[in-house]
C-alpha positions as CSV (number, residue, x, y, z in Angstrom):
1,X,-105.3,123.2,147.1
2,X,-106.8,119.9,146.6
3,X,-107.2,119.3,142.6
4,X,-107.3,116.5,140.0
5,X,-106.1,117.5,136.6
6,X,-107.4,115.8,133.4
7,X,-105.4,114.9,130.5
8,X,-104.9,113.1,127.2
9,X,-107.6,114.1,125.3
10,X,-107.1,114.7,121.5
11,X,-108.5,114.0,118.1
12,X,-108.3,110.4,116.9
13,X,-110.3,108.7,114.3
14,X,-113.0,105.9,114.9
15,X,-111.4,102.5,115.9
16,X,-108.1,104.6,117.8
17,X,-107.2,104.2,121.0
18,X,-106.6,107.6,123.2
19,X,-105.3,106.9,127.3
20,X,-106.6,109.8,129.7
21,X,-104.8,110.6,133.0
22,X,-106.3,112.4,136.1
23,X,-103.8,113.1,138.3
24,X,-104.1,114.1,142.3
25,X,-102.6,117.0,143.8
26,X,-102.8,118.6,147.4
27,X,-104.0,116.0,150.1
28,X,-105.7,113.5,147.3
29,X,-104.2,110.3,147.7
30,X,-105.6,108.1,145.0
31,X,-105.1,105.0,146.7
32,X,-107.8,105.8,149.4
33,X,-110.2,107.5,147.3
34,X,-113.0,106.4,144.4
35,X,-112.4,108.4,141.4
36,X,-114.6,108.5,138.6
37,X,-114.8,109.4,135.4
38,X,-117.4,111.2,133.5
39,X,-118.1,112.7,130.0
40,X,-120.2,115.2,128.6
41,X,-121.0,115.4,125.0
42,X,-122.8,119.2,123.5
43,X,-126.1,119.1,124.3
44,X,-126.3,116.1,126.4
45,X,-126.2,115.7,130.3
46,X,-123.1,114.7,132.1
47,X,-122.9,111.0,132.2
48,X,-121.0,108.7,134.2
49,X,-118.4,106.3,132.3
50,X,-116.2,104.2,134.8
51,X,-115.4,104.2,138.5
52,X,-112.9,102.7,140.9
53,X,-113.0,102.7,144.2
54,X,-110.2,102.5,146.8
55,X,-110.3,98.8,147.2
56,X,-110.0,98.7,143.2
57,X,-113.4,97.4,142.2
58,X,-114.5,98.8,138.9
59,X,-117.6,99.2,137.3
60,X,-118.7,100.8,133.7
61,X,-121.3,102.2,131.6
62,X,-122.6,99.7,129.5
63,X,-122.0,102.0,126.2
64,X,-118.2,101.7,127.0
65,X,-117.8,98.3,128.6
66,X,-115.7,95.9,126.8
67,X,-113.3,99.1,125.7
68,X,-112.4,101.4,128.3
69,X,-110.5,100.2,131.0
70,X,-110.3,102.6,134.3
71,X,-106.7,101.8,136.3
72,X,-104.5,103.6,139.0
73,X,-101.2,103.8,139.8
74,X,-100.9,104.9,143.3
75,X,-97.2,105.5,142.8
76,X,-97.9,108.2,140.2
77,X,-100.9,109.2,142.5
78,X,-102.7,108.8,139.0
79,X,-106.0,107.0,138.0
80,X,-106.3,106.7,133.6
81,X,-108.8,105.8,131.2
82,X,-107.4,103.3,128.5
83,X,-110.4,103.7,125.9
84,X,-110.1,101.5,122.8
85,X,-112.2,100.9,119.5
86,X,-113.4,104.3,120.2
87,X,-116.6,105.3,118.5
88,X,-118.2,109.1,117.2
89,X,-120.5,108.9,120.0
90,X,-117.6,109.0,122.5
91,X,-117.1,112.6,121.4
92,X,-117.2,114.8,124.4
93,X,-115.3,116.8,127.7
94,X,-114.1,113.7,130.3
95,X,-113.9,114.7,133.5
96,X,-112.5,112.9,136.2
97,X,-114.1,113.6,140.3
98,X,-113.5,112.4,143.7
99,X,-116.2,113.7,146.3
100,X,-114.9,116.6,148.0
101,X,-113.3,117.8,145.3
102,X,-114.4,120.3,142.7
103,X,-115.2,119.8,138.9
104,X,-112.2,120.8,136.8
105,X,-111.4,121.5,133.2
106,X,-111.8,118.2,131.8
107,X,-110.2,116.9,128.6
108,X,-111.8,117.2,125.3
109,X,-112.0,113.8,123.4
110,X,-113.2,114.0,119.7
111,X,-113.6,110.9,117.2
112,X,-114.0,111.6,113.9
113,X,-116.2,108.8,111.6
């Protein structure tokens, strides 16, 4: 079954650094798909945070550009989210998604003040 798996989430206080992993399994080869990442914080709608596409152009929400950083190692059939000088406001489930493939569980990401 085609999946992508989040992890890496955690507790960390304001100004940490947490790295997230999504990784492909089944027929998903990262290398020839765009992943992206989204979050979703209680209460809110689900908002997107970074993307990168097969060719490796990025792109990112303005709230996080400047400290999260969306890469992918195609040997490890991986994509991550290096997210640094995190903030409160970057509480929420991340969720990584390639189209075709269903939602999963996500990773809960909390930042305490």
């Amino acid at each position: 079954q085609v999946q992508l798996v989040e992890s890496g989430g955690g507790l960390v206080q304001a100004g940490g650094s947490l790295r997230l992993s999504c990784a492909a399994s089944g027929s998903i080869f990262i290398r020839f798909n765009t992943i992206t990442w989204y979050r979703q914080a209680p209460g809110k709608q689900r908002e997107l945070v970074a993307i990168i596409s097969s060719g490796g152009r990025t792109d990112y929400a303005d709230s996080v550009k400047d400290r999260f950083t969306i890469s992918r190692d195609n040997t490890k059939n991986t994509v991550y989210l290096q997210m640094n000088s995190l903030k409160p406001e970057d509480t929420a489930v991340y969720y990584c998604k390639s189209p075709g493939v269903n939602w999963g569980q996500g990773t809960q990401v909390t930042v305490s003040s």
